[in-house]
NULUM-41663 format. One record per residue (C-alpha): x, y, z; residue in three letters. Coordinates in steps of 0.2 Angstrom, whole numbers, padded with zeros to 4 digits, always signed. Example, Ala and Ser with C-alpha at 12.3 -4.5 7.8 and 13.67 -1.06 7.14 Angstrom:
<sites>
+0062-0022+0039ALA
+0068-0005+0036SER
</sites>
This chain:
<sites>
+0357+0538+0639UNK
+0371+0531+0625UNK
+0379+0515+0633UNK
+0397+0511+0633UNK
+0405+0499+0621UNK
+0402+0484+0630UNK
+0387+0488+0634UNK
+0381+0490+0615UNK
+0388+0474+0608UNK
+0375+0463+0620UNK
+0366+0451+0613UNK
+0372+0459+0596UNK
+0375+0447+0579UNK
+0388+0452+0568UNK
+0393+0448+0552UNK
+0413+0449+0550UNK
+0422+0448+0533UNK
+0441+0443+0531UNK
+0437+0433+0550UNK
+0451+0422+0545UNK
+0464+0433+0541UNK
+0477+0442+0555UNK
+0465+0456+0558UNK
+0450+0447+0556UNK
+0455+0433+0570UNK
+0460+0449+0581UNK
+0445+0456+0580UNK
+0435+0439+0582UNK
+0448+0437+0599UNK
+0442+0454+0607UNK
+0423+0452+0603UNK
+0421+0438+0611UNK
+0435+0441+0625UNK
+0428+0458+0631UNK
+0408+0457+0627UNK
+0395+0446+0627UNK
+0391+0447+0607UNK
+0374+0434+0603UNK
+0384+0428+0588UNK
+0396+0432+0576UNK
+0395+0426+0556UNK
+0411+0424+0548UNK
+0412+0424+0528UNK
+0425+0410+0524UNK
+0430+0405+0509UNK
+0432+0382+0508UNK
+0452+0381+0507UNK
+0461+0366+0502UNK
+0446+0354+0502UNK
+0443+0358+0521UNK
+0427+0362+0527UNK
+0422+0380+0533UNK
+0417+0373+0550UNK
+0434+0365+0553UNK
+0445+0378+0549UNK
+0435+0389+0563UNK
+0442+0372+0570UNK
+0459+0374+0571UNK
+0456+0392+0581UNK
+0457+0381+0595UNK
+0476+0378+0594UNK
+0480+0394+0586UNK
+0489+0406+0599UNK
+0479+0421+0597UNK
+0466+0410+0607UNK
+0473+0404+0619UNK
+0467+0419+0631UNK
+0450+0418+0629UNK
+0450+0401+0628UNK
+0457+0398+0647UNK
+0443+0411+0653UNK
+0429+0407+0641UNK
+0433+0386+0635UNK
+0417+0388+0625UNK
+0418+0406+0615UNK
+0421+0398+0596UNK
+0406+0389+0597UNK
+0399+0408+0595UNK
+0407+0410+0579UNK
+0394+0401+0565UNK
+0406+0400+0547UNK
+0396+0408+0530UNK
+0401+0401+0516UNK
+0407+0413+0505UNK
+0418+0421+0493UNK
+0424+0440+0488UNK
+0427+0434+0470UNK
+0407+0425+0468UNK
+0395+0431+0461UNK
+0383+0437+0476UNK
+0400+0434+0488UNK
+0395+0414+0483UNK
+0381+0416+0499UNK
+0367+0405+0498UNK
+0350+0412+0498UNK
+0347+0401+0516UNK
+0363+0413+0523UNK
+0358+0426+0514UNK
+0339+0426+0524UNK
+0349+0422+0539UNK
+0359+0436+0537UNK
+0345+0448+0533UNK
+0335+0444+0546UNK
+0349+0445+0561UNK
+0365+0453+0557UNK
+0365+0471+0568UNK
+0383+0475+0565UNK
+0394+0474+0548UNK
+0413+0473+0548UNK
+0420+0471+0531UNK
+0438+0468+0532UNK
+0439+0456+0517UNK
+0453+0461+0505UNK
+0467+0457+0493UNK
+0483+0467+0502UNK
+0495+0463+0489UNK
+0502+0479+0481UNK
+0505+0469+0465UNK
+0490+0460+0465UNK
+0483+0457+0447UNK
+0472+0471+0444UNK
+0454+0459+0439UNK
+0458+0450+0453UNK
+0461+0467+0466UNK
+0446+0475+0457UNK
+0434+0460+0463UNK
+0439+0457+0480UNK
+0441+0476+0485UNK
+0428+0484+0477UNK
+0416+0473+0469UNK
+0413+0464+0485UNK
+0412+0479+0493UNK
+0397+0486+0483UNK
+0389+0469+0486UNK
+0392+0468+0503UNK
+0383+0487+0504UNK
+0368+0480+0494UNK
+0365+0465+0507UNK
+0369+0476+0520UNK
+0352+0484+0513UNK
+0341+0471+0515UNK
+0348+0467+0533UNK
+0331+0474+0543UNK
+0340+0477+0559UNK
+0356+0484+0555UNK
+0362+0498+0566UNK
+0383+0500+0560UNK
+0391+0495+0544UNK
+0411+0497+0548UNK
+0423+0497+0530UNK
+0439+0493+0535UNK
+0451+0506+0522UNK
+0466+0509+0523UNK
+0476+0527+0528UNK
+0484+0525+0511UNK
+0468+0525+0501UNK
+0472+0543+0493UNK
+0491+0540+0494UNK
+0493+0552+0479UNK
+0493+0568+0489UNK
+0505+0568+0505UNK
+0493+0576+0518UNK
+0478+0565+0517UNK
+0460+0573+0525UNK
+0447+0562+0536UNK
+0438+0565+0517UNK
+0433+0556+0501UNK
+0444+0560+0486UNK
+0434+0555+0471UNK
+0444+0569+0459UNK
+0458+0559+0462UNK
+0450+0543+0451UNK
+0452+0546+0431UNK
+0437+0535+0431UNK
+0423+0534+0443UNK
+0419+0517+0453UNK
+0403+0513+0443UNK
+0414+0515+0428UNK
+0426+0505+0433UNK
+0416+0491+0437UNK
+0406+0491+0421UNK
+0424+0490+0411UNK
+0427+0474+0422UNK
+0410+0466+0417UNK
+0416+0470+0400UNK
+0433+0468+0396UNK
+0442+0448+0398UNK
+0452+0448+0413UNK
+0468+0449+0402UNK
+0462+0465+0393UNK
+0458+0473+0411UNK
+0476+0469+0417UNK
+0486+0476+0401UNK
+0476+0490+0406UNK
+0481+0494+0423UNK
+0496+0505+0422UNK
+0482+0518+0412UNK
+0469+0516+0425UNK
+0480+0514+0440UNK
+0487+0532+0435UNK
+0496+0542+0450UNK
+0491+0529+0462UNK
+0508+0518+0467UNK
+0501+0498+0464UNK
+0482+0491+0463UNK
+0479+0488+0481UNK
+0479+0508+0485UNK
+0469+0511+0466UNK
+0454+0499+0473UNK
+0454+0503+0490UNK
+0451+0523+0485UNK
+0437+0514+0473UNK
+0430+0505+0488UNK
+0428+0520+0496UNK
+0420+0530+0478UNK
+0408+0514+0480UNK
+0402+0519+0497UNK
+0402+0538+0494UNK
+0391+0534+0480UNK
+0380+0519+0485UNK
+0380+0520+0505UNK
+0364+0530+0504UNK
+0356+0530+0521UNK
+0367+0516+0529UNK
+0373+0518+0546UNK
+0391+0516+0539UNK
+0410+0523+0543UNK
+0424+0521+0535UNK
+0440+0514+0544UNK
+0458+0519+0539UNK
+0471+0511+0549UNK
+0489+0514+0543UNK
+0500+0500+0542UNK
+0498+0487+0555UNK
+0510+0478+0564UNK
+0509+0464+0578UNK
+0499+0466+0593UNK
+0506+0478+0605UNK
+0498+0470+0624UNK
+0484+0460+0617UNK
+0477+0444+0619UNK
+0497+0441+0619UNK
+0512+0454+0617UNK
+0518+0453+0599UNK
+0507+0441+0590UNK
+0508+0441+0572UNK
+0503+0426+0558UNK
+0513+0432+0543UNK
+0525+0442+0535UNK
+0517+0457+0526UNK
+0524+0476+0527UNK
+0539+0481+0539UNK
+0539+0465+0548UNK
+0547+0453+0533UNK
+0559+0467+0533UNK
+0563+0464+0550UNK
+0562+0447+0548UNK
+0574+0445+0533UNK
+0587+0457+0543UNK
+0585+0447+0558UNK
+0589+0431+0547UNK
+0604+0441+0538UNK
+0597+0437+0523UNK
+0591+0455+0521UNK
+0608+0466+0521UNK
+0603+0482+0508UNK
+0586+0490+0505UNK
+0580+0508+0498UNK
+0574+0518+0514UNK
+0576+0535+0516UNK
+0580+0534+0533UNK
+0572+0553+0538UNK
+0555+0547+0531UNK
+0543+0544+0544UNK
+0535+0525+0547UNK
+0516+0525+0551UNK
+0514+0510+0558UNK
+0502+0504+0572UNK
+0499+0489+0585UNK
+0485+0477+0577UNK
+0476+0478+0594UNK
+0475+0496+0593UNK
+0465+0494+0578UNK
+0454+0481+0584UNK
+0450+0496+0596UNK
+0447+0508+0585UNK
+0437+0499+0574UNK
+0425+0492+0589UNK
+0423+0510+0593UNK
+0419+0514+0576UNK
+0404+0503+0577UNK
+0399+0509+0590UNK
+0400+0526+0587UNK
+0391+0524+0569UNK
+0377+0515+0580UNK
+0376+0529+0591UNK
+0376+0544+0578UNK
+0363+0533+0567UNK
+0350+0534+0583UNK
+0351+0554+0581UNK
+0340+0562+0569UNK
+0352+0572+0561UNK
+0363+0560+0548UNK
+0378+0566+0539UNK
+0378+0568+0523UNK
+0392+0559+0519UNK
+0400+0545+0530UNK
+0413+0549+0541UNK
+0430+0542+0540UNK
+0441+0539+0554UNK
+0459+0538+0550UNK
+0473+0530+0563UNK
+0491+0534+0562UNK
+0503+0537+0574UNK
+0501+0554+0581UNK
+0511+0568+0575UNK
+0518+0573+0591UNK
+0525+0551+0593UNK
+0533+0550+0575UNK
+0543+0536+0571UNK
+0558+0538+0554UNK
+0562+0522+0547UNK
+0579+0526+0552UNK
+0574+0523+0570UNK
+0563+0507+0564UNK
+0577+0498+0555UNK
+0590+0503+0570UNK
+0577+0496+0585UNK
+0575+0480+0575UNK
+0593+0476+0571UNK
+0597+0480+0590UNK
+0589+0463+0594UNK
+0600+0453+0585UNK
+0609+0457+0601UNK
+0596+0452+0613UNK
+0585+0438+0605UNK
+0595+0433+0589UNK
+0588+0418+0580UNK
+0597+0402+0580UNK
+0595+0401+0562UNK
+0605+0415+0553UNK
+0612+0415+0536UNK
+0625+0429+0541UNK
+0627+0442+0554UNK
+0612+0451+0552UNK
+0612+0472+0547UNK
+0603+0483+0536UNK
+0611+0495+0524UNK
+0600+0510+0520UNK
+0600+0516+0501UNK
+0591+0532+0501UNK
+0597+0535+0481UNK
+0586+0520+0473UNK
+0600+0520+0457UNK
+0611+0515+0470UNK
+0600+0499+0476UNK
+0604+0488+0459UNK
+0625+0490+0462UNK
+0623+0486+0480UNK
+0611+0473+0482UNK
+0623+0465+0467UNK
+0638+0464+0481UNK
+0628+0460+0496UNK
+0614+0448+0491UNK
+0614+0443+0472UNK
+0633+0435+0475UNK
+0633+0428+0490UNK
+0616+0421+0483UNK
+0625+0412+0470UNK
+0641+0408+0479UNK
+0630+0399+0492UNK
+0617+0391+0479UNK
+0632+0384+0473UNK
+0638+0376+0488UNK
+0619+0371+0489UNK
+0620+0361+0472UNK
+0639+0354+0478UNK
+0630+0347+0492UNK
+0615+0338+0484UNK
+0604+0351+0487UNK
+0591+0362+0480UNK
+0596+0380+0479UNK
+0587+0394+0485UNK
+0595+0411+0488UNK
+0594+0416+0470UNK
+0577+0415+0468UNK
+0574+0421+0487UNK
+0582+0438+0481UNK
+0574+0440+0465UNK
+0557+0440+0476UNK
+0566+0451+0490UNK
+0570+0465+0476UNK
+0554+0462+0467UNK
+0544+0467+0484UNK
+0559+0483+0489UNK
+0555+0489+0471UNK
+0535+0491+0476UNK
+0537+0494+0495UNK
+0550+0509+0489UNK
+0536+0523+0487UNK
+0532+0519+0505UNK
+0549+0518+0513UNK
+0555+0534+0507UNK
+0539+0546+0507UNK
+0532+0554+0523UNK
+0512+0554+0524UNK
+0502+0569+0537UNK
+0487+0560+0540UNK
+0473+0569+0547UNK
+0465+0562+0563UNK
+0452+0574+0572UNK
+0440+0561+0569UNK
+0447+0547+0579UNK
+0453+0557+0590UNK
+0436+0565+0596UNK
+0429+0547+0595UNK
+0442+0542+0608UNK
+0436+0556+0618UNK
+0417+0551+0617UNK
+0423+0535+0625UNK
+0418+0532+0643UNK
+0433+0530+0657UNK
+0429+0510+0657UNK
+0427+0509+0638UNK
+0447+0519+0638UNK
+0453+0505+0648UNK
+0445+0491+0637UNK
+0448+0499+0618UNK
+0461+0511+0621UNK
+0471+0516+0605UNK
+0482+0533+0610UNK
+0496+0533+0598UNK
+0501+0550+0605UNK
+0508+0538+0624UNK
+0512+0523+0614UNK
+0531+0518+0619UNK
+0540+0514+0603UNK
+0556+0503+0613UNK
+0543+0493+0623UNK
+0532+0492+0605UNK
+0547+0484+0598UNK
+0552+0475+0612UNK
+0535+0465+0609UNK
+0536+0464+0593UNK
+0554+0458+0592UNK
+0550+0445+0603UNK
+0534+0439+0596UNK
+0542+0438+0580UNK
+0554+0426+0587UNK
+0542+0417+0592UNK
+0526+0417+0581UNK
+0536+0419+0564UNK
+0552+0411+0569UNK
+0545+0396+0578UNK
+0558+0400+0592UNK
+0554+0400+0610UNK
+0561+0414+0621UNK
+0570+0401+0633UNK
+0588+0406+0640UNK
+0596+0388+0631UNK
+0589+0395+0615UNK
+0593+0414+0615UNK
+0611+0405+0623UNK
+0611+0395+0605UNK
+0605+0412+0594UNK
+0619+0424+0604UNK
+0632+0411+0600UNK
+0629+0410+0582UNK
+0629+0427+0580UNK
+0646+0429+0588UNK
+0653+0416+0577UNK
+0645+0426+0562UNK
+0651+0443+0568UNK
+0668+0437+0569UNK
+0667+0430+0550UNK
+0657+0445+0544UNK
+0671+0457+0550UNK
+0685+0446+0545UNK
+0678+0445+0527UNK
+0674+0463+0528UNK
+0692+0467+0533UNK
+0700+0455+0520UNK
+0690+0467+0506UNK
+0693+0482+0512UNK
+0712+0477+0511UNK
+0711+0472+0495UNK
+0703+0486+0487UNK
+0718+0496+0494UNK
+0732+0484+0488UNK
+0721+0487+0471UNK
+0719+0505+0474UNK
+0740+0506+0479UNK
+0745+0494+0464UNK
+0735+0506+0451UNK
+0743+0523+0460UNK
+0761+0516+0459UNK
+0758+0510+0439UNK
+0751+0530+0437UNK
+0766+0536+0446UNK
</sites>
């Protein structure tokens, strides 16, 4: 008889990729917060002169934690750092870790990844693909390996709108293999001057090696208990190990963010395009089950002959526009504003991007100077200026994204949700088609706030926040009414000369 999920990861070693990042961590959090996993092996990359084993260190004080630490004081000491790099040769293992790893490792999760969309091609093409062809040969030698879990992305074949649980090599001008030679090749300048050529259709890099990643597995998996995981864009937790916990600003959320701050006030958004975005613990969810599923099929006799991808998006039937996003995010300016605003915070929508240079020219690019200026006046370092030349420079690659709508097939994941046990459904549930997008935001408002914002959610502070906000709506509107009488005493001075 199949076990549950739980029930699988017992006494199983894993080796986890990308540990340290804000999926990695969540996925860290839930093993050892719902199973009892024998070990989990963390690739991590030395930063900053620290050693690996003291930034697994730090987890201690970090939030996401803080759950299973109160139940479980001892849990990190299960998590044993590799040393290791994307952008080595060999991931930069050493031949002990590699033998380690060989001999114990049951379950793969490779999460490691550049997510910049502008990321320098060479660099993109190493971490995203070339580790992944190397993580597939170790995963090889691994003698008691039973899942492999590749963490994608739903926007891995973004050149077409309605995107299949499928591979889509015809969509490549080059093949993987062909690729990757060119990189052992060519200088890493020569490979960049080359991107907008090999990139083709493909909106930025990150998407380009992520549908090589997968090229990679289609054509070097070989008889690998693998899956390919393809979350859409992911967002704070939804309900666990904490409601709304996030670590950085990537995606919608420094969109939110820089709105909430009114330091955002014009982007390109087609406001009817739909948003697939999805709780971080969801995904956790989905890729557990993933691993256990793969396990599970693996013990069959009859293998697929290709690996099956299992894609997660919000469900067609619980869309969400961007309209609706930007609109439930601004709405908590009134609830749970920041005590540190630069202006009453709103969001103008600019669906026609020739529009986007004029407006952003009157709400953000003069007002930035005007207050660098009084920046300077005072002694000190300006900062708006620059702040908005990197803001534009991230609307400009976002804006395929925030004006398309994406049909994302999803029969996969949704039979693997109904393979699932009742237990296993209360544990690692994902169903997109319940999820309540008010209470969503309503924890991820908050825990931006709190997490990004550094703000606690106390009734002194939130007092402080709705104070500032008044003061600045009062200012907003008074300066918005003294230009709107201007341009008609202009408009009334230049119809009297005409007359």
């Amino acid at each position: 008889m199949d076990c549950g999920i739980q029930e699988f990861f017992k006494n199983k070693t894993i080796f986890l990729t990308g540990g340290t990042g804000f999926l990695g961590k969540v996925i860290t959090e839930k093993l050892l917060r719902t199973t009892e996993v024998n070990r989990i092996y963390s690739l991590i990359r030395p930063k900053r002169g620290k050693p690996i084993q003291e930034r697994i260190s730090t987890w201690e004080k970090d939030p996401v934690f803080e759950v299973l630490l109160r139940a479980k004081p001892d849990a990190l000491q299960r998590v044993c750092p590799i040393a290791g790099d994307c952008l080595a040769p060999d991931l930069g293992i050493s031949e002990s870790d590699r033998r380690l790893l060989a001999t114990e490792v049951q379950v793969v999760i490779h999460g490691a990844a550049t997510v910049r969309f502008d990321e320098a091609l060479h660099l993109s093409l190493a971490i995203n693909v070339r580790a992944t062809r190397l993580m597939l040969q170790l995963a090889k030698q691994m003698t008691r390996l039973v899942s492999f879990v590749h963490v994608s992305t739903a926007y891995s074949n973004c050149v077409v709108t309605d995107i299949a649980e499928r591979f889509y090599p015809e969509h490549l001008k080059c093949s993987s293999d062909q690729i990757l030679a060119l990189g052992e090749l060519m200088s890493d300048e020569m490979l960049d001057k080359m991107s907008p050529a090999l990139v083709g259709s493909f909106p930025n890099t990150y998407t380009y090696t992520k549908a090589l990643a997968e090229d990679v597995i289609l054509r070097e998996a070989d008889a690998l208990p693998l899956c390919i995981f393809r979350p859409a864009i992911i967002m704070s937790t939804y309900k666990e190990p904490l409601r709304g916990w996030v670590d950085n600003l990537f995606g919608p959320l420094a969109l939110c963010f820089g709105g909430a701050r009114g330091i955002m006030r014009v982007t390109t958004v087609d406001p009817k395009a739909k948003i697939s975005i999805v709780p971080a613990d969801f995904c956790v969810n989905v890729a557990l089950a993933c691993a256990w599923k793969t396990a599970q099929s693996s013990g069959h006799k009859q293998k697929a002959k290709k690996p099956p991808i299992y894609t997660f998006a919000p469900s067609e039937n619980n869309l969400l526009t961007y309209g609706n996003f930007i609109r439930s995010s601004v709405a908590y300016r009134d609830i749970i504003p920041l005590t540190k605003m630069l202006w009453y915070p709103f969001v103008l929508c600019i669906s026609t991007p020739s529009l986007f240079p004029l407006a952003a020219f009157f709400f953000h690019t003069l007002p930035g100077y005007f207050i660098d200026l009084l920046l300077r006046l005072k002694g000190r370092k300006p900062i708006l200026v620059d702040l908005y030349r990197k803001i534009h420079k991230n609307i400009a690659v976002l804006g395929p994204f925030s004006s398309t709508t994406w049909h994302f097939d999803t029969a996969n994941t949704m039979a693997l949700r109904d393979s699932m046990t009742k237990q296993d459904l209360s544990v690692y549930d994902f169903d997109m088609s319940r999820l309540d997008w008010d209470d969503f935001f309503k924890s991820a408002m908050y825990g931006m706030r709190l997490y990004i914002g550094k703000e606690l959610p106390t009734a002194e502070s939130i007092a402080k926040g709705l104070k500032l906000r008044w003061r600045l709506k009062i200012l907003h509107y008074a300066f918005t009414s003294s230009l709107v009488s201007a341009a008609g005493y202009v408009l009334w001075s230049l119809a009297k000369l005409v007359v």
